[in-house]
Backbone bond lengths (Angstrom), bond angles and torsions (degrees), N, CA, C in turn:
res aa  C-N    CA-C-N  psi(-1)  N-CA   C-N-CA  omega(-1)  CA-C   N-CA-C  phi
1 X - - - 1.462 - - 1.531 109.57 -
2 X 1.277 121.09 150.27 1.417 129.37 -160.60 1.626 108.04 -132.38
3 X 1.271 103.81 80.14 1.414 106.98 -167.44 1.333 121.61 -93.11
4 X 1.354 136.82 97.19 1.114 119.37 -179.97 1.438 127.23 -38.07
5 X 0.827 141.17 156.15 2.134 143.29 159.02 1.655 101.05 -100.76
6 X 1.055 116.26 97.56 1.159 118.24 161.71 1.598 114.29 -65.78
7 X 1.360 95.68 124.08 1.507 107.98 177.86 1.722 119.87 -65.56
8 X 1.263 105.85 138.14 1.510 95.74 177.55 1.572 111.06 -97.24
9 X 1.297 94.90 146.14 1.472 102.11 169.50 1.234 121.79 -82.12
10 X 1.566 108.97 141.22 1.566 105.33 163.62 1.338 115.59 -109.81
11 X 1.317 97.41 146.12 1.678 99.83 -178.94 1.586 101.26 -119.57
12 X 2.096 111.86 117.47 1.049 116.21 -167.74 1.848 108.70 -94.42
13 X 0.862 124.69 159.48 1.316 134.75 -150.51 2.024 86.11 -102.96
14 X 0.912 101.92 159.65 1.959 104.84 -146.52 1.977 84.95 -79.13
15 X 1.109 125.46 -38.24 1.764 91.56 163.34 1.151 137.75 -79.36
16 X 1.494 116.23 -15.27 1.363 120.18 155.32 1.575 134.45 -51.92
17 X 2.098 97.60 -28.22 1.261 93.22 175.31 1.504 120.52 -109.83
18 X 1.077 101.52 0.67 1.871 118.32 155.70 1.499 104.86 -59.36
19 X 1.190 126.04 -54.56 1.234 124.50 -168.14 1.300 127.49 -58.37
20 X 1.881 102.11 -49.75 1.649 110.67 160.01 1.174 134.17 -38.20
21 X 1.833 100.89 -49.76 1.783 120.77 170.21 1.474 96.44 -68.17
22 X 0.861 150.58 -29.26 1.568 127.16 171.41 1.336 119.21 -69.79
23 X 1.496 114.74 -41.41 1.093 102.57 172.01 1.744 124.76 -85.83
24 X 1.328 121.41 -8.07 0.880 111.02 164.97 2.054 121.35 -56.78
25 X 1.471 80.66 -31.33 1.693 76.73 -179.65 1.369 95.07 -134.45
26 X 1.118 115.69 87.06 1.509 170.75 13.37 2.077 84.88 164.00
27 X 1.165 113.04 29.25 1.483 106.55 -170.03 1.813 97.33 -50.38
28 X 1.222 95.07 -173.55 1.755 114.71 177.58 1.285 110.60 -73.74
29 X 1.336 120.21 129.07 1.358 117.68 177.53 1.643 123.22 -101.65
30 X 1.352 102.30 151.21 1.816 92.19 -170.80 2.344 96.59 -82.84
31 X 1.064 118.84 162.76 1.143 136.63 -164.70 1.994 93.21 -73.40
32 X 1.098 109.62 -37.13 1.568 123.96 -176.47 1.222 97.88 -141.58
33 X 1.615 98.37 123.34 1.599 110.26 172.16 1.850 106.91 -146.54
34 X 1.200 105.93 111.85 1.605 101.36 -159.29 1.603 96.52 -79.04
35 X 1.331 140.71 -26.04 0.990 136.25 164.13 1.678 124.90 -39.00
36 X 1.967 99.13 -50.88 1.093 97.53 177.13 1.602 121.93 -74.88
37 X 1.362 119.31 -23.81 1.338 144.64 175.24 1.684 105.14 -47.01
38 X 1.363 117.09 -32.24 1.381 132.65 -179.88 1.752 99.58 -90.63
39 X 1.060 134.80 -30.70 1.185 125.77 -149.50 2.105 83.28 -101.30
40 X 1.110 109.03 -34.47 1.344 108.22 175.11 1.635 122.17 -53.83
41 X 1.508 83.38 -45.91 1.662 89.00 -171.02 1.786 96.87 -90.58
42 X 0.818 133.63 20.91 1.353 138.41 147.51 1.616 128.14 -94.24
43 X 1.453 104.14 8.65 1.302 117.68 -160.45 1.684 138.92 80.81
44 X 1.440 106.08 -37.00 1.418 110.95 -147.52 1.735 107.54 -77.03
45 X 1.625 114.14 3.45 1.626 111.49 -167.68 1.569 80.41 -139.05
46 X 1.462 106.42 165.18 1.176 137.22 -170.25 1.510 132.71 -164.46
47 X 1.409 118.50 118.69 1.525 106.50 -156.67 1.342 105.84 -80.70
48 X 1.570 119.68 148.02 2.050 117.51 177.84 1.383 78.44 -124.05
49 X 1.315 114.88 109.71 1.310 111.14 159.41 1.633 119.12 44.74
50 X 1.553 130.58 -129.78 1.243 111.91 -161.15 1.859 113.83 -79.05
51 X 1.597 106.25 -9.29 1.302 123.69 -173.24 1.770 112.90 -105.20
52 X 1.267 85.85 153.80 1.795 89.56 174.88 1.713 100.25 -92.33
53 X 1.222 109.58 170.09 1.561 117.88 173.12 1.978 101.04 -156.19
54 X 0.893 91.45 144.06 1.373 114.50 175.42 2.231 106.38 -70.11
55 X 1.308 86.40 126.70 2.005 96.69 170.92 1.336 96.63 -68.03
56 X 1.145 110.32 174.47 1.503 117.17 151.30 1.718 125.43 -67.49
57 X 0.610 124.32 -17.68 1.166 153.33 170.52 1.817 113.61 -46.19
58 X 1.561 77.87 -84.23 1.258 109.48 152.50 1.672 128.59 -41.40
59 X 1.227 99.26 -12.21 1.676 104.22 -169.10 1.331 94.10 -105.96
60 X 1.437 115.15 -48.88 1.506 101.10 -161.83 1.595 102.68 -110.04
61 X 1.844 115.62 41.06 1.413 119.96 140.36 1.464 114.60 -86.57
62 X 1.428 111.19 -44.67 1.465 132.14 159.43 1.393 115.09 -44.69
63 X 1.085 122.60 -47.94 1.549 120.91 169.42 1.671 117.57 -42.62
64 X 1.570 95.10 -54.05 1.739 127.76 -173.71 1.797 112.35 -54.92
65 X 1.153 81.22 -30.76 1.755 98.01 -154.14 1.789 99.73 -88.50
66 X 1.627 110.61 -37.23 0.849 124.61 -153.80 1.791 117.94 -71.71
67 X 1.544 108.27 -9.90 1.417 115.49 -167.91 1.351 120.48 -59.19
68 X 1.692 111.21 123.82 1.674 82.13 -167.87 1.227 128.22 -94.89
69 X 1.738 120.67 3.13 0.993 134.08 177.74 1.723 114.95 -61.06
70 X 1.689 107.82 -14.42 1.415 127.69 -157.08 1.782 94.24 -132.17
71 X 1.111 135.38 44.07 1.080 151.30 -165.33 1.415 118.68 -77.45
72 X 2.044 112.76 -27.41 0.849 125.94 160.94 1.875 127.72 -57.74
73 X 1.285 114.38 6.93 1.609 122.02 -154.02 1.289 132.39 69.03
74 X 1.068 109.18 2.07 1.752 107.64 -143.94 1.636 97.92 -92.95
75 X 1.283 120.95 138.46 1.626 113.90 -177.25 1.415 107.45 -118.63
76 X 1.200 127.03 108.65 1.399 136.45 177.44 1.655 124.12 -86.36
């Protein structure tokens, strides 16, 4: 049997997903950021040395999140 796994969505709470978009484009990061500290242990960020970078994961929640016609968060 060939079962797909439907992926679950996450739906990030509006500083969680500010944070991703910052780091996706790569703004300055604070030294301690408990937001991002959550987004880590959720997988979707990852430290490279002195910078964070986005998982894949991470990319295509950001992708999800990102619609702007749907700007309100809301995932239907």
């Amino acid at each position: 049997m060939t079962e797909k796994k439907k992926e679950k969505l996450l739906i990030l709470s509006q500083p969680q997903r500010a944070t991703l978009e910052g780091l996706s484009n790569r703004r300055p990061q604070l030294p301690t950021d408990a937001v991002r500290d959550e987004l880590v242990t959720l997988g979707l960020v990852v430290k490279q040395g002195a910078k964070w970078a986005l998982t894949p994961t991470g990319k295509k929640v950001l992708a999800a999140s990102s619609n702007r016609r749907n700007a309100g968060g809301f995932s239907v």
